[in-house]
C-alpha positions as CSV (number, residue, x, y, z in Angstrom):
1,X,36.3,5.0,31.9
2,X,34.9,8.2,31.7
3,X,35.2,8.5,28.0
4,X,33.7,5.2,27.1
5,X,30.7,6.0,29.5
6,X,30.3,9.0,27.4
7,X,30.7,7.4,24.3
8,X,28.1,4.9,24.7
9,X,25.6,7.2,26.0
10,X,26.0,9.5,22.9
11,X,25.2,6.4,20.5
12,X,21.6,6.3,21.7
13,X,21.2,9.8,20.7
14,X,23.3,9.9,17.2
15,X,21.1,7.0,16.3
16,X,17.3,8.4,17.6
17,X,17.9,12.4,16.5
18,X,17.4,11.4,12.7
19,X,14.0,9.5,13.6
20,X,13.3,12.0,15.5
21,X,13.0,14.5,13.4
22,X,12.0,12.4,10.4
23,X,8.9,12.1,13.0
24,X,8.8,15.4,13.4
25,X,8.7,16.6,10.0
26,X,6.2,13.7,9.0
27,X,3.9,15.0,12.4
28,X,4.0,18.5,11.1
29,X,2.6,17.6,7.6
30,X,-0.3,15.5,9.1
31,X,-1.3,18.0,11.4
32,X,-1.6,20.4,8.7
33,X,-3.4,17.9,6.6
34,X,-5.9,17.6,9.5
35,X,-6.2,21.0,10.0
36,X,-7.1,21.7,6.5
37,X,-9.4,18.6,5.9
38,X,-11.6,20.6,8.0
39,X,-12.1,23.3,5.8
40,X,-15.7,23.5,4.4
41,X,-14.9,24.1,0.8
42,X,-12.0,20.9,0.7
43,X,-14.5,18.5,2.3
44,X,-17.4,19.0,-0.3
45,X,-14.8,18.5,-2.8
46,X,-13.6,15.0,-1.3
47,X,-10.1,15.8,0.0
48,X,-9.3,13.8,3.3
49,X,-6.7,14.3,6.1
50,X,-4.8,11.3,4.2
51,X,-5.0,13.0,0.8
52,X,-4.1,16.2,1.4
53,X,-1.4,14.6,3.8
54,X,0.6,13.0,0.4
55,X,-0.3,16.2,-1.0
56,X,1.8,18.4,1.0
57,X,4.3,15.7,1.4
58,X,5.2,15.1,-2.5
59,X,5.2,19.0,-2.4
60,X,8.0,19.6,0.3
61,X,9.7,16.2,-0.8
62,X,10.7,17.8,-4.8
63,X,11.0,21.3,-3.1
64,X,13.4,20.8,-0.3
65,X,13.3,17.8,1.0
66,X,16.7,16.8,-0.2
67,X,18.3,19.0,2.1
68,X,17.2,17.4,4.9
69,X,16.9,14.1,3.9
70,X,20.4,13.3,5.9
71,X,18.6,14.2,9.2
72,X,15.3,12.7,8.5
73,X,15.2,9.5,6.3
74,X,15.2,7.4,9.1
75,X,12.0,9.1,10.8
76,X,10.6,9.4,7.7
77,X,10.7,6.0,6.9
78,X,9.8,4.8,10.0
79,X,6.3,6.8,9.7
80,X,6.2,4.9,6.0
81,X,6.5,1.2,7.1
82,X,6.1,1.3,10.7
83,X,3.4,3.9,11.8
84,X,1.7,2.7,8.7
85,X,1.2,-0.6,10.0
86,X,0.3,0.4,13.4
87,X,-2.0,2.4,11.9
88,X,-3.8,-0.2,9.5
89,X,-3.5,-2.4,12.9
90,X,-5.6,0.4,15.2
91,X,-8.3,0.8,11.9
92,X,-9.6,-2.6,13.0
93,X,-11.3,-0.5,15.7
94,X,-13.6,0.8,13.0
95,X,-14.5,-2.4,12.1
96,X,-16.2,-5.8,13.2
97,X,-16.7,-9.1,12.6
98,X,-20.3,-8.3,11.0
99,X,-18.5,-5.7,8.8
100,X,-16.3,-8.4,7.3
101,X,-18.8,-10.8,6.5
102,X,-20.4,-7.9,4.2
103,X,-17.6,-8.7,2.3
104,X,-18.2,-11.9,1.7
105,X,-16.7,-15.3,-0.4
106,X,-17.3,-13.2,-3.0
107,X,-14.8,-10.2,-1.7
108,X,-12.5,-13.3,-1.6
109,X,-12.6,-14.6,-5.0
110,X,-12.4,-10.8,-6.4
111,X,-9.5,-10.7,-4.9
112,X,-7.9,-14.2,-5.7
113,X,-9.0,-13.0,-9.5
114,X,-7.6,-9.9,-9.8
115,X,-3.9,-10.8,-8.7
116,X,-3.8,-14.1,-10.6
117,X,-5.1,-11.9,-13.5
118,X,-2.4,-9.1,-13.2
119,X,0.5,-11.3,-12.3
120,X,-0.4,-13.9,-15.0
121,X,-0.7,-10.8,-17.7
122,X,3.0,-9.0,-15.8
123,X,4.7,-12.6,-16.3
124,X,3.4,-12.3,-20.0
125,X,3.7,-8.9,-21.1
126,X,6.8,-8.2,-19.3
127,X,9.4,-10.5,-21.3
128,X,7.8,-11.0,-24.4
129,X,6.5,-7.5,-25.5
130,X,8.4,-5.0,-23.1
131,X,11.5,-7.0,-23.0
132,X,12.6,-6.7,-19.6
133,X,14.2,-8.9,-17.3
134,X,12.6,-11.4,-15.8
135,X,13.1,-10.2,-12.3
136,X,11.9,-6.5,-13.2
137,X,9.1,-7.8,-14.8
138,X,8.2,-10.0,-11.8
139,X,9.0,-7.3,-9.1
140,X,6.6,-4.4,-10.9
141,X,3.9,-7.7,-11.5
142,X,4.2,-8.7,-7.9
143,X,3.8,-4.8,-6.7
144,X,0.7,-3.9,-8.7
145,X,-1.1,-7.5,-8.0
146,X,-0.9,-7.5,-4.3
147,X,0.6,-4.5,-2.4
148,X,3.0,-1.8,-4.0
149,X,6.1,-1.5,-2.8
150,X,5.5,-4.2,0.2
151,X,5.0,-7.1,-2.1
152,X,8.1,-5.7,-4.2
153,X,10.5,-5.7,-1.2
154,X,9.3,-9.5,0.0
155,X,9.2,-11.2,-3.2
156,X,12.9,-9.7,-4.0
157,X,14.4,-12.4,-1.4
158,X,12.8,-15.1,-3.5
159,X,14.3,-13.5,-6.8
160,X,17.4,-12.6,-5.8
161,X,17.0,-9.6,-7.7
162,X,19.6,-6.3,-7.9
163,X,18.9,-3.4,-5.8
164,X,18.8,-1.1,-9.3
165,X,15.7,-3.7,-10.6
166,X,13.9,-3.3,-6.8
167,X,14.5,0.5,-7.2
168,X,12.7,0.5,-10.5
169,X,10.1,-1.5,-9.4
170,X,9.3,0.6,-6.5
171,X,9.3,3.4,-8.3
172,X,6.9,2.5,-10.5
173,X,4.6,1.0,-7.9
174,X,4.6,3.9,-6.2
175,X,4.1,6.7,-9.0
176,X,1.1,4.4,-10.2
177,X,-0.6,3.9,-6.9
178,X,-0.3,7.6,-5.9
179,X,-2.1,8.2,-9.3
180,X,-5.0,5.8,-8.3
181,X,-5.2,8.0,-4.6
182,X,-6.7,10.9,-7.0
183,X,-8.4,8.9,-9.6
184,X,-10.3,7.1,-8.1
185,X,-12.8,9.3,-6.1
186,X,-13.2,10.7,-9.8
187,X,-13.8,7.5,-11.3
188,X,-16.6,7.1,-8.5
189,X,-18.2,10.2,-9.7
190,X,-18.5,9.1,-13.3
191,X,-19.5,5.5,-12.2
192,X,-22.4,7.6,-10.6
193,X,-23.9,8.6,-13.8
194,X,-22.2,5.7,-15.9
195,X,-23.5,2.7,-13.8
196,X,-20.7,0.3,-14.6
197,X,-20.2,-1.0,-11.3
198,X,-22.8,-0.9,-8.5
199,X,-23.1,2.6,-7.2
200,X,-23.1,1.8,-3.7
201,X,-20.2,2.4,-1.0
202,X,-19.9,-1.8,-0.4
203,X,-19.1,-2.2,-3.8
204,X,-16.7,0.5,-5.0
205,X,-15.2,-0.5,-1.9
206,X,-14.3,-3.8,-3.1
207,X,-13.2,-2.5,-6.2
208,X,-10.4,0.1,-5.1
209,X,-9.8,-2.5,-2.0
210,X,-9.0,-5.3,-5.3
211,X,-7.4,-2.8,-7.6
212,X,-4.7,-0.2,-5.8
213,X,-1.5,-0.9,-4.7
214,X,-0.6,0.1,-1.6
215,X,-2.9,-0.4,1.9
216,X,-2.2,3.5,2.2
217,X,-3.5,4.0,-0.9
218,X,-6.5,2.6,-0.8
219,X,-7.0,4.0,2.4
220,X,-6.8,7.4,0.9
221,X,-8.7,6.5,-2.2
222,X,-11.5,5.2,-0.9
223,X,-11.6,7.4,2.6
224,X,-12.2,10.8,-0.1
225,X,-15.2,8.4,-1.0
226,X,-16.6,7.8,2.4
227,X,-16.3,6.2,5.2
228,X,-18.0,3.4,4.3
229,X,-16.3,2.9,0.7
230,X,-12.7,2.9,3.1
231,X,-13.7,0.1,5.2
232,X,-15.0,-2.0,2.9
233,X,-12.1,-1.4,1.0
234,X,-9.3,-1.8,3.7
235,X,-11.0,-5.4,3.9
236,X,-10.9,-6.1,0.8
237,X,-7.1,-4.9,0.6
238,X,-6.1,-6.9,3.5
239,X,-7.5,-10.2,2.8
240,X,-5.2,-9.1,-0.6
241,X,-2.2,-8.8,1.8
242,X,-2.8,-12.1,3.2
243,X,-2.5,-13.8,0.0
244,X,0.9,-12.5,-0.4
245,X,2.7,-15.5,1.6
246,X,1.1,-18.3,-0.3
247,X,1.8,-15.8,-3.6
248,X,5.4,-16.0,-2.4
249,X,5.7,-20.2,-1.7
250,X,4.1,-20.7,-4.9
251,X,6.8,-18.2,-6.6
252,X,9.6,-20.0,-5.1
253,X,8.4,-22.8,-6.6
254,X,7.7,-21.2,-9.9
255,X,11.6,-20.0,-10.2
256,X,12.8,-23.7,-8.8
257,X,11.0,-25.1,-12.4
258,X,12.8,-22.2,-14.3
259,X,16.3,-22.2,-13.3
260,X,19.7,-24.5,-13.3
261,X,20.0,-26.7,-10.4
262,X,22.3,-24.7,-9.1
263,X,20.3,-21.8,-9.0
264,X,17.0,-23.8,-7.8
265,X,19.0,-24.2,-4.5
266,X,19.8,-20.4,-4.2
267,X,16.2,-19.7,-4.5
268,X,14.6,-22.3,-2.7
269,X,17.1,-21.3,0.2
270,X,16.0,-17.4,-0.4
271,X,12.2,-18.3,-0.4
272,X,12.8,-20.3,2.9
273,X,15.0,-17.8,4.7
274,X,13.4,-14.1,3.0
275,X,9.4,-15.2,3.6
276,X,8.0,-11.7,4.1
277,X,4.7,-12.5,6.4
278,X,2.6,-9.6,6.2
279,X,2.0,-9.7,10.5
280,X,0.3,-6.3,10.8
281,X,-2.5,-7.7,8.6
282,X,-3.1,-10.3,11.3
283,X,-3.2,-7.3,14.1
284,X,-5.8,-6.3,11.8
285,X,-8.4,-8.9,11.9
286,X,-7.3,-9.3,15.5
287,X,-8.2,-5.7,16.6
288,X,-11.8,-6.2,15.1
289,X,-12.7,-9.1,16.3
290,X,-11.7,-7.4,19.9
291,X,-13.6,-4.8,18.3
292,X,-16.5,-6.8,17.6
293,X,-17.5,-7.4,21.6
294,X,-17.9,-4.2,21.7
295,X,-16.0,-4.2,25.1
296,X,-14.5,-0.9,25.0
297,X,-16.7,2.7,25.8
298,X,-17.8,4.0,22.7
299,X,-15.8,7.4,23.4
300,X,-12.5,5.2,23.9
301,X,-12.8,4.0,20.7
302,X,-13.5,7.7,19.0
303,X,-10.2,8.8,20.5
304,X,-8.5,5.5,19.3
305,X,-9.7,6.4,16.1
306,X,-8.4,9.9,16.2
307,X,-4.6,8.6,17.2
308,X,-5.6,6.0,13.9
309,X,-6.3,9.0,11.9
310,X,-2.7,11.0,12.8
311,X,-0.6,7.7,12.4
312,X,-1.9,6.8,8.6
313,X,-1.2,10.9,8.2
314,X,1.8,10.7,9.0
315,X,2.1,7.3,6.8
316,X,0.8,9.5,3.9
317,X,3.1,12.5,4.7
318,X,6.2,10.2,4.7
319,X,4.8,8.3,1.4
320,X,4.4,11.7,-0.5
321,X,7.9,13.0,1.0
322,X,9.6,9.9,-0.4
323,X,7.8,10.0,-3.8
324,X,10.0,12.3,-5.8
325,X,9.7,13.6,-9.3
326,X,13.4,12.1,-10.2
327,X,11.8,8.1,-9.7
328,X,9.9,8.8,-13.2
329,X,13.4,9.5,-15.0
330,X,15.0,6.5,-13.1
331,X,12.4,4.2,-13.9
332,X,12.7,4.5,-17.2
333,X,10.3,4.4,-20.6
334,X,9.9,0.8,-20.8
335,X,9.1,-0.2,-17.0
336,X,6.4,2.8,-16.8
337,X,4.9,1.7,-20.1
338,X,4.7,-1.8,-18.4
339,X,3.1,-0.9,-15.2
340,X,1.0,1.7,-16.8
341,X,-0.2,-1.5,-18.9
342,X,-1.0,-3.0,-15.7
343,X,-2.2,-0.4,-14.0
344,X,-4.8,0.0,-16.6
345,X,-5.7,-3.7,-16.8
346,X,-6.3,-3.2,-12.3
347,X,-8.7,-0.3,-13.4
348,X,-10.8,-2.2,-16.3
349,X,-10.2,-5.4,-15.8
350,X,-11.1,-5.3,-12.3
351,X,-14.0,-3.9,-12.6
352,X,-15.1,-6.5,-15.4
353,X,-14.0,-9.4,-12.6
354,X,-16.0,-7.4,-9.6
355,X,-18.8,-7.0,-11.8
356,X,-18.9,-10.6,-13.3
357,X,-18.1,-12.0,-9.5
358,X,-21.0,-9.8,-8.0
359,X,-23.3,-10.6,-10.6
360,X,-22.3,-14.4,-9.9
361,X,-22.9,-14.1,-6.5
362,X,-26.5,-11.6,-6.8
């Protein structure tokens, strides 16, 4: 009696000591990342908590990360997908209703462009000229059309697709969007003097909101930009999110026309069963329209927005700890070339589709 009473209180701690320190380590990294975002000097050169947190976190995930990774994957990523949420939930305190509609039907349509665009080109490209399989080719289109590694991991249900093609497909999702964290704000800079896009925050907010992979990421991206430039954005990316369930039925239907009947039954029953709602976005636009009544104190909402600011740390901490150097060699020539392609067509392409759309809609 004794001994199963003491077995089954050790199970809750076996189970919440790797999270716990996962937590820990990612906690550590973002309060450092905090701390130094202060710093004079890095904030006149653009680097924010967020940046500097997948900074840090690539650095001590290719040093010595390994070495711990047995007693802190768990907590690690459950700062990566689950505090990331929560976080993207709590940033619709620093918006409203009124915000949203800056973006407009046209922030809508950018948006419905640019994935049809990158998917249509990842369906093309990646069979014919890179000759991949069709489900790598699908995975790395879905990731860089909608959002990263999130998009990869809920269309893979609907493809029935090998863990070695999803770990490919991550890996490049995630090398290329970490690369548009850092390009970006540079890419601002030139558009400055350049004028290819509209200079102001609304609109290169829309662009890195329609273009980057991840919601972290263009979080980070667009938050060493400026505050402004990262809501607009983090609208723009999450009406992006949202279109990744109807992206997902009409997929399912998509891979019903291409394969045997046999198989249309395995992947209609996938599609039904795997559908990967993205709910946090919903918490989103639920938060601010709370937020829009302005109900809360103004100082309640500051500290809310400090606790936002430590979860999507950690997020970034976690993300940069889980990026290693090694995902580049596993990925391979071909499925980098391929979402480099991509990656470059999100860059120039969609800044011909937000500029044509804006212009439509001047």
């Amino acid at each position: 009696m004794n001994a199963s009473t003491l077995t089954t209180t050790a199970r809750p701690s076996n189970t919440q000591a790797p999270r716990l320190a996962g937590l820990a380590l990612s906690a550590s990294i973002a309060a450092v990342a905090i701390a130094a975002a202060r710093i004079d000097w890095l904030q006149a050169h653009g680097f924010s908590a967020l940046t500097l947190a997948i900074v840090i976190g690539m650095l001590a995930g290719n040093l010595g990360y390994r070495r711990l990774a047995p007693s802190c994957a768990a907590g690690v990523n459950f700062s990566k997908q689950n505090l990331l949420r929560l976080g993207i939930i709590f940033y619709g305190f620093r918006l409203t209703f009124q915000d949203i509609g800056h973006v407009g039907l046209s922030g809508v349509l950018i948006d419905a462009l640019v994935l049809c665009s990158t998917f249509g080109m990842a369906l093309l490209l990646g069979t014919r000229v890179f000759k991949l399989d069709r489900e790598t080719a699908v995975l790395i289109g879905a990731g860089s059309s909608i959002c990263g590694a999130a998009a990869v991991m809920a269309t893979e249900p609907v493809l029935r697709a090998q863990p070695a093609q999803v770990t490919v497909a991550v890996a490049t999702v995630v090398v290329f969007g970490s690369l548009a964290i850092f390009l970006y704000p540079l890419l601002y800079q030139l558009n400055l003097h350049w004028q290819f896009l509209a200079a102001s925050p609304l609109a290169y907010g829309v662009y890195t909101g329609s273009t980057v992979h991840e919601v972290a990421q263009v979080v980070a991206a667009a938050g060493a930009i400026s505050p402004d430039a990262a809501n607009t954005a983090v609208i723009a990316k999450m009406v992006r999110v949202m279109m990744l369930a109807p992206f997902l039925m009409l997929l399912s239907a998509y891979i019903s026309k291409k394969n045997s009947p046999k198989k249309n039954s395995a992947a209609k029953k996938a599609a039904a069963g795997g559908l990967a709602i993205p709910w946090f976005a919903f918490g989103f636009v639920a938060v601010a329209a709370f937020n829009s009544l302005h109900l809360l104190p103004t100082a309640l909402v500051a500290h809310i927005n400090d606790v936002d600011n430590a979860l999507l740390a950690m997020a970034m901490a976690a993300l940069g700890i889980s990026t290693h150097f090694s995902s580049i060699r596993t990925a391979g020539v071909k499925p980098l070339m391929f979402a480099a392609v991509l990656f470059g067509w999100l860059i120039v392409g969609g800044a011909l589709i937000n500029t044509l759309v804006l212009r439509l809609f001047a």
